[in-house]
C-alpha positions as CSV (number, residue, x, y, z in Angstrom):
1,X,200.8,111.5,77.5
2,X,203.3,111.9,80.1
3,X,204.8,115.1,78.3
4,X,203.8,117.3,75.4
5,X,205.6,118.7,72.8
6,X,206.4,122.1,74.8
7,X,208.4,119.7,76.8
8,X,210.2,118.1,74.0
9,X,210.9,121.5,72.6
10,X,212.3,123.0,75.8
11,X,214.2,119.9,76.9
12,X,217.0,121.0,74.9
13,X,217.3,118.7,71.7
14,X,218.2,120.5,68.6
15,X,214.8,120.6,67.1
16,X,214.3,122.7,64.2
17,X,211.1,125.1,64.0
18,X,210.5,124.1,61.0
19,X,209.2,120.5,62.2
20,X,205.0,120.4,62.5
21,X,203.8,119.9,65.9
22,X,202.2,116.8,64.6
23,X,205.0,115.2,63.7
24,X,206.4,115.9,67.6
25,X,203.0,114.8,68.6
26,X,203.6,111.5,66.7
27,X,206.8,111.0,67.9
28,X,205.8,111.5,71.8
29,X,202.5,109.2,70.9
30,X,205.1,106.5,69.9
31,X,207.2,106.3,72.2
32,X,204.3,106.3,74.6
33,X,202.3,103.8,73.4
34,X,205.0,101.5,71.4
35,X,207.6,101.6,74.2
36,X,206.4,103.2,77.6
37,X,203.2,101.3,78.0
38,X,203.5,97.8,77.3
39,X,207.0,98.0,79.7
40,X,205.0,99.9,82.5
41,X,202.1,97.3,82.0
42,X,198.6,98.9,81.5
43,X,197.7,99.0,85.0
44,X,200.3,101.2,86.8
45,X,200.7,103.4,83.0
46,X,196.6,104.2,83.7
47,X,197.3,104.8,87.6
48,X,200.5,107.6,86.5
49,X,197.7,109.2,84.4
50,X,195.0,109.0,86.8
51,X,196.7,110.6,89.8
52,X,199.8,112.1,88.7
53,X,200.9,114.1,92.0
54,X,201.0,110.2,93.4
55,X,204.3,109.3,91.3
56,X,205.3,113.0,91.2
57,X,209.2,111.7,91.5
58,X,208.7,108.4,89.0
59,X,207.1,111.4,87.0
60,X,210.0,114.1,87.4
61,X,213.0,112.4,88.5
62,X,214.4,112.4,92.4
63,X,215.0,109.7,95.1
64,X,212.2,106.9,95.3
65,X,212.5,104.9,98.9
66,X,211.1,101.2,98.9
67,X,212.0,98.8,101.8
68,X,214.8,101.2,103.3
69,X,216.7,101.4,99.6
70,X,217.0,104.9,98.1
71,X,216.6,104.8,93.8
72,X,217.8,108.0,92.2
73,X,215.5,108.2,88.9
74,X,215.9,110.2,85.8
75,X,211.8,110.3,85.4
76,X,209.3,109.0,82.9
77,X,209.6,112.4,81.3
78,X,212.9,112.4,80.8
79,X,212.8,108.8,79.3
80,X,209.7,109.5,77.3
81,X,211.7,113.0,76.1
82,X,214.6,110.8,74.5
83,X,212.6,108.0,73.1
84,X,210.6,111.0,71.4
85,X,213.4,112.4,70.2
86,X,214.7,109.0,69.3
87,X,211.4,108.3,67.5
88,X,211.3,111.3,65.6
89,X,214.9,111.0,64.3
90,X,214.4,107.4,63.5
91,X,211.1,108.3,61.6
92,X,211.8,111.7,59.8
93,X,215.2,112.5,58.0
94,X,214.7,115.7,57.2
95,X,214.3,117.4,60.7
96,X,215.2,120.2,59.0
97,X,213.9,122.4,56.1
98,X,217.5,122.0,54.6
99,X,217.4,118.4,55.6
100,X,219.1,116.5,58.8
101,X,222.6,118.6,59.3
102,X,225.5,118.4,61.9
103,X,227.3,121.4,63.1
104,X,231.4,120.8,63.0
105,X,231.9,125.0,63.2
106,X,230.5,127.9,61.7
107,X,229.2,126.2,58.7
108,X,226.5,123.2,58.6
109,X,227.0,119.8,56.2
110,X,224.7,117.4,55.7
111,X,224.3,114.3,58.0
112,X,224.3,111.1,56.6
113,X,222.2,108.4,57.7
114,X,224.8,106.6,59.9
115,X,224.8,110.2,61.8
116,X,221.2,110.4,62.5
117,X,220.4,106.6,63.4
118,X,223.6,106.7,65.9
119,X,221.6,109.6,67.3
120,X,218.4,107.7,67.3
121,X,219.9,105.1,69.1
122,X,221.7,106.6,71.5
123,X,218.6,108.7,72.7
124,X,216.8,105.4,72.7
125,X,219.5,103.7,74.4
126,X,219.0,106.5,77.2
127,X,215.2,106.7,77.2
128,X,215.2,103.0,77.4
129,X,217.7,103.0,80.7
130,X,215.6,105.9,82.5
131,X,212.6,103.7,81.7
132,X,214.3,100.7,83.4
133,X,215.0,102.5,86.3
134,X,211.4,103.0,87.1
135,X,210.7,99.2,86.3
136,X,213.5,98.1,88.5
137,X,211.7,100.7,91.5
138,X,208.5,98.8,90.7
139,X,208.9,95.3,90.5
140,X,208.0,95.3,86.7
141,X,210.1,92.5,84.8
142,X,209.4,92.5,81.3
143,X,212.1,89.3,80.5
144,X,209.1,87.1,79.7
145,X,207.2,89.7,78.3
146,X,206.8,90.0,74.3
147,X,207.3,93.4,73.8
148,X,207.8,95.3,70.7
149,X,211.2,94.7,68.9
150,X,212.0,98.8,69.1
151,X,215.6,98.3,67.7
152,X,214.4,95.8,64.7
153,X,210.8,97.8,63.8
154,X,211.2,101.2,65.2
155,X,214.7,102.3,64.5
């Protein structure tokens, strides 16, 4: 995997305690396999794990240079952090002991599902652009591709 769960955790989401390590586990695993992967194509998502200081800046974010052209990139961490997060949402409403809540002030109330899917998506939405900026560095073009239906099966 591309990130673990202490990256998750100290990327900043609001991420209750309370949530198993599996479950963040699963979540990362997802979104790794299910989305990351089959978009990267097996060959160049084996060569990021094989030799990881190679794509350092696909990796962590930073300015890629291909044929003279500069491509400012969020990272594969960074897009694989909010598909996680997107995942985990998407898969497990209570994210919380006392279930999914939104803060408004002092005081908590519960989130309704409209709340926590428009914060699936979104994250998704975000992951799914970071992850295109790498493709679009690469050469990757997925348009012919079947690839999994993330907003239909996932979310």
């Amino acid at each position: 995997m591309y990130i673990d769960t202490d990256y998750l955790l100290d990327f900043g989401f609001d991420i209750s305690d309370e949530i198993s390590i599996d479950k963040l586990e699963r979540s990362i695993k997802t979104a790794e396999q299910y989305i990351i992967k089959p978009r990267l194509g097996y060959e160049l998502y084996a060569d990021i794990l094989d030799d990881p200081t190679e794509y350092e800046t696909a990796l962590n974010g930073g300015i890629l240079t291909k044929d003279d052209k500069e491509y400012h990139v969020a990272g594969l961490k960074e897009a694989e952090a909010h598909l996680a997060y997107g995942v985990l949402l998407g898969e497990n409403i209570n994210a919380t002991t006392f279930g999914t809540v939104k803060k408004t002030d002092d005081y908590s109330s519960q989130a309704g599902i409209a709340d926590i899917r428009r914060v699936s998506m979104v994250n998704t939405e975000i992951g799914m652009a970071y992850l295109k900026e790498i493709t679009d560095f690469y050469g990757i073009h997925n348009e012919d591709k079947h690839l999994p239906n993330i907003w239909e099966e996932l979310i």
